[in-house]
C-alpha positions as YAML, in Angstrom:
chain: A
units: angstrom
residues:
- id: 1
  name: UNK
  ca: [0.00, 0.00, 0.00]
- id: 2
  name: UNK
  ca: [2.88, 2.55, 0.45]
- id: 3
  name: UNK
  ca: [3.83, 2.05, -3.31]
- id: 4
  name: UNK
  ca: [0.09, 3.35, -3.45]
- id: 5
  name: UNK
  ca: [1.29, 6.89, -1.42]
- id: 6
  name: UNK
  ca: [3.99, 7.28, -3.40]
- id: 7
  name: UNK
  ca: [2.57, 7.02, -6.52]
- id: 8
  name: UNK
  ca: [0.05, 9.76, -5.25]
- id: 9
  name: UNK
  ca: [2.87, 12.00, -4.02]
- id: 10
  name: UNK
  ca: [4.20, 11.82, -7.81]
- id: 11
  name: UNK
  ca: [0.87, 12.36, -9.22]
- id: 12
  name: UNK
  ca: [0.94, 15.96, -6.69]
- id: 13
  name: UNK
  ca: [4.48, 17.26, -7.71]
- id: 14
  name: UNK
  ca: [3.89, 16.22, -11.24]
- id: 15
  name: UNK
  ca: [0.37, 18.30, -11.21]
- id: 16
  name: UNK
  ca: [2.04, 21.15, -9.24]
- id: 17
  name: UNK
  ca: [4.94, 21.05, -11.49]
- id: 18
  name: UNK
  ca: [2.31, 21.47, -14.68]
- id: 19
  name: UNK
  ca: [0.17, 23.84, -13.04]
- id: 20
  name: UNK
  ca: [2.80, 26.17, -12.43]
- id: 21
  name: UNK
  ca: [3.88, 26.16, -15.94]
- id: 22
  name: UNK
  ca: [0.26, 26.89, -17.09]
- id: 23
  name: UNK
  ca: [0.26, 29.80, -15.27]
- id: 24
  name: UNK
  ca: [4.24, 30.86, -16.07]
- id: 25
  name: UNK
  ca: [3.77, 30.59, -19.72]
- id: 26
  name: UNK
  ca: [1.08, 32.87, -20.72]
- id: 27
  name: UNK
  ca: [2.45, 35.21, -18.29]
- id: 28
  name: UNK
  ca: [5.45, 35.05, -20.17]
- id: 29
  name: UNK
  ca: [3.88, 35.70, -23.93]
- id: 30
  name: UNK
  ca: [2.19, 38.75, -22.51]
- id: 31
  name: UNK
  ca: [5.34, 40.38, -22.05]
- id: 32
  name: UNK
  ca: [6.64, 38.64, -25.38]
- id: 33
  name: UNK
  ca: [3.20, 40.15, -26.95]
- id: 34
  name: UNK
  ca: [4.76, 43.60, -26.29]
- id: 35
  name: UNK
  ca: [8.40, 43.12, -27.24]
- id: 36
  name: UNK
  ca: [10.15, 43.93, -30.78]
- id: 37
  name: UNK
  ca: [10.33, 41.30, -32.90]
- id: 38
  name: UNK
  ca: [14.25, 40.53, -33.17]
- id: 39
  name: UNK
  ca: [15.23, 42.00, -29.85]
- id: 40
  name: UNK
  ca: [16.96, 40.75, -27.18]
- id: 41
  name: UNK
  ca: [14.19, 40.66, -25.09]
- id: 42
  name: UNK
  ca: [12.15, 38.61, -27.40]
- id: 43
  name: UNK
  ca: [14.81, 35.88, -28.35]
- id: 44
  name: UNK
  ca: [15.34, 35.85, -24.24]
- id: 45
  name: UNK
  ca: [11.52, 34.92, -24.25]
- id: 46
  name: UNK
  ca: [11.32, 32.34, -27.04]
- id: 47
  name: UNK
  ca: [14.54, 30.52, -24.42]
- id: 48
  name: UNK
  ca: [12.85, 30.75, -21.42]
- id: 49
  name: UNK
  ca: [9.24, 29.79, -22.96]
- id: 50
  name: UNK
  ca: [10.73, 26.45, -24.71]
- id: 51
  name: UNK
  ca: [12.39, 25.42, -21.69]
- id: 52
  name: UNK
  ca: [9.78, 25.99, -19.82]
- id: 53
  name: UNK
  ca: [7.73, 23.71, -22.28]
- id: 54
  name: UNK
  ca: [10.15, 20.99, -23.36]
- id: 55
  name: UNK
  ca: [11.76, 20.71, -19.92]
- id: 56
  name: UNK
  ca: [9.03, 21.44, -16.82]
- id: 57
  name: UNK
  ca: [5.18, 20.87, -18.62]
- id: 58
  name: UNK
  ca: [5.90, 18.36, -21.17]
- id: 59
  name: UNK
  ca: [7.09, 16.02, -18.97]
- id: 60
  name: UNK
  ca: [4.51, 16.93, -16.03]
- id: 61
  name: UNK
  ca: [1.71, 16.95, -18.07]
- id: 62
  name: UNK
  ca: [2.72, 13.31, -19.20]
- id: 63
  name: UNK
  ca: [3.44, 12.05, -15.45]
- id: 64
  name: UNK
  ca: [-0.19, 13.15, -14.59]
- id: 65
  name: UNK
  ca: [-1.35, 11.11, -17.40]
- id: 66
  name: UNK
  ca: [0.42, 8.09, -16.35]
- id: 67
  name: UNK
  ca: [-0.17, 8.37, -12.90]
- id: 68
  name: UNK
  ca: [-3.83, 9.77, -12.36]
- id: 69
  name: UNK
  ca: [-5.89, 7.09, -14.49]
- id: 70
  name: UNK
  ca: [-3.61, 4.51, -12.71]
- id: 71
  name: UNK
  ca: [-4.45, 5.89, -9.44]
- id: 72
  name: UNK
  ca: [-8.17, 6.29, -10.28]
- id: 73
  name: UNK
  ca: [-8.43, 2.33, -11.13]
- id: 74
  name: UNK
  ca: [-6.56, 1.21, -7.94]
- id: 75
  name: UNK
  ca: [-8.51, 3.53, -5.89]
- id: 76
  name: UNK
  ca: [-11.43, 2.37, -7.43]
- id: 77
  name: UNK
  ca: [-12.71, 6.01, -8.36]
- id: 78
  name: UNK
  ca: [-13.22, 4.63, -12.15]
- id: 79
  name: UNK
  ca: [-17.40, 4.26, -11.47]
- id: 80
  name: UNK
  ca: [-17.66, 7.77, -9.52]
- id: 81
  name: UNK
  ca: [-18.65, 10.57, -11.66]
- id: 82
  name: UNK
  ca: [-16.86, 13.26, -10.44]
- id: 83
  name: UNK
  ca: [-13.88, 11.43, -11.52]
- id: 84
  name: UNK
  ca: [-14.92, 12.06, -15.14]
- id: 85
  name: UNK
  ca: [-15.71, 15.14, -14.81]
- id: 86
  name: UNK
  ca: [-11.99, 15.39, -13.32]
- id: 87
  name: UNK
  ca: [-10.73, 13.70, -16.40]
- id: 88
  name: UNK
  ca: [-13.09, 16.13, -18.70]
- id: 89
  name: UNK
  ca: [-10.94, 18.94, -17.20]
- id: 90
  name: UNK
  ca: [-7.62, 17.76, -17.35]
- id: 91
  name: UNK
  ca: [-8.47, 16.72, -20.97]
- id: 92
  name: UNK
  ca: [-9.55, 20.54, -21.41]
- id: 93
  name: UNK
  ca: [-6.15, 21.31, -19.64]
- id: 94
  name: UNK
  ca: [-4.32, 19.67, -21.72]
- id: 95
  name: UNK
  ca: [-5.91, 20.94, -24.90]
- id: 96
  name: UNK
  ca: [-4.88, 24.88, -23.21]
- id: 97
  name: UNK
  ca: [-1.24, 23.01, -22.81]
- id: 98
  name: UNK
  ca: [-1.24, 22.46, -26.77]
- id: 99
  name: UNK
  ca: [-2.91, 25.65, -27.37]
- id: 100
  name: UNK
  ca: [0.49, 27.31, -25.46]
- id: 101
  name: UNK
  ca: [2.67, 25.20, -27.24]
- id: 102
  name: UNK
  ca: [1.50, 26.41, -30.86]
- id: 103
  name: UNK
  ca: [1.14, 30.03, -29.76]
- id: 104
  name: UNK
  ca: [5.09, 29.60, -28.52]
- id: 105
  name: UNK
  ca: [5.60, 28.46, -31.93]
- id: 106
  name: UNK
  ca: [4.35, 31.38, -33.54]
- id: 107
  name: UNK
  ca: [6.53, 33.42, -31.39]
- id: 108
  name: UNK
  ca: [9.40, 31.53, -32.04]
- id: 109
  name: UNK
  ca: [9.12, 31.90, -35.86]
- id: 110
  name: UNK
  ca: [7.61, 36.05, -35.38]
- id: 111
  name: UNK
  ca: [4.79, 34.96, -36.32]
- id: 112
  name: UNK
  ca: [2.85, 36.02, -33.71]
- id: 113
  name: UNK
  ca: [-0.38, 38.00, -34.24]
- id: 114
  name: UNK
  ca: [-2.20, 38.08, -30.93]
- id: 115
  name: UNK
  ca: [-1.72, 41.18, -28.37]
- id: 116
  name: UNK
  ca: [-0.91, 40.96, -24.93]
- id: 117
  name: UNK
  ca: [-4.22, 41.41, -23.62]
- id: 118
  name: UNK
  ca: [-5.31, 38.08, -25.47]
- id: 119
  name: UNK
  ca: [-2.51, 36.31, -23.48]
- id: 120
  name: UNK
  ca: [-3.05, 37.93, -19.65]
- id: 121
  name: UNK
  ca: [-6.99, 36.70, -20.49]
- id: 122
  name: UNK
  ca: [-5.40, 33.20, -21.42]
- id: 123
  name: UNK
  ca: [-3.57, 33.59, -18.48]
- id: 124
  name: UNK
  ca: [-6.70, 32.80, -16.36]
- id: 125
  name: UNK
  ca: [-7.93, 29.46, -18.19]
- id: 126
  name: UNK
  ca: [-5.50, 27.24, -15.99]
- id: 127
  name: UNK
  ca: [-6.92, 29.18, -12.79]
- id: 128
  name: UNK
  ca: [-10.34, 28.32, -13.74]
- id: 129
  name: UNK
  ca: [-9.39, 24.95, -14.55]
- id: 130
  name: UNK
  ca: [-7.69, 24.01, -11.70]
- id: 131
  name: UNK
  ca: [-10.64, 25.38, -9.36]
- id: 132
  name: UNK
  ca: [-12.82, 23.04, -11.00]
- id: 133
  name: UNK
  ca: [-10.31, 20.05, -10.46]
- id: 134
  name: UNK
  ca: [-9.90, 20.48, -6.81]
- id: 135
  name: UNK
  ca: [-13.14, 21.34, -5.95]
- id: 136
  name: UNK
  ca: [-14.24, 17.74, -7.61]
- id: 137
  name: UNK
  ca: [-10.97, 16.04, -5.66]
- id: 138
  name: UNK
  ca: [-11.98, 17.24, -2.20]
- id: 139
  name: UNK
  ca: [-15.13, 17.72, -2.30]
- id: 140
  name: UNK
  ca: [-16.24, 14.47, -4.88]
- id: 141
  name: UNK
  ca: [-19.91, 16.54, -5.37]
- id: 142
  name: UNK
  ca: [-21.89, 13.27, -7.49]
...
């Protein structure tokens, strides 16, 4: 049964890990929104927003994944419908995750064609998300 905790303490820091990259990354492309294409600034941004991508929220995003339907079906949450309601959200989380990844894309060829104000309202989707998700965690409503 401790493998069990463990495996739960991995799901945590993996969804932490994720979370906090959701919320990093827009943050970041609003202040990449309003630098020159070309500058230093912006090529600093297009760094720091792939590593933050490749290196922290790929891999998160793909431990939560693994870990959360595994933990569902030994818990034996499969049947319980606020579990799929969980999974409905992480499934729209994830789709905001690829969203980020193509809108990093069109930054890093200046491509980019969406203002600043676009990304700080973008910049609330994970918040809203994640409400939903813990909310249906602790409190397990239906």
């Amino acid at each position: 049964m401790s493998w069990l905790l463990w495996l739960k303490a991995l799901h945590v820091v993996a969804a932490i890990s994720w979370m906090a990259g959701l919320l990093y990354l827009p943050r970041l492309m609003v202040y990449h929104a309003g630098a020159e294409r070309g500058s230093v600034q912006s090529e600093t941004f297009k760094v720091m927003e792939r590593r933050l991508l490749r290196a922290i929220m790929n891999p998160a995003m793909i431990v939560v994944w693994i870990t959360g339907p595994l933990l569902a079906w030994q818990m034996g949450f499969l049947n319980d419908y606020w579990m799929w309601a969980k999974f409905a959200l992480v499934a729209v989380m994830s789709d905001f995750h690829h969203r980020l990844a193509r809108w990093m894309k069109a930054f890093a060829a200046n491509e980019n064609q969406k203002d600043a104000r676009f990304f700080r309202i973008m910049n609330e989707v994970p918040t809203v998300l994640m409400l939903g998700i813990v909310a249906l965690v602790i409190v397990k409503p239906f």
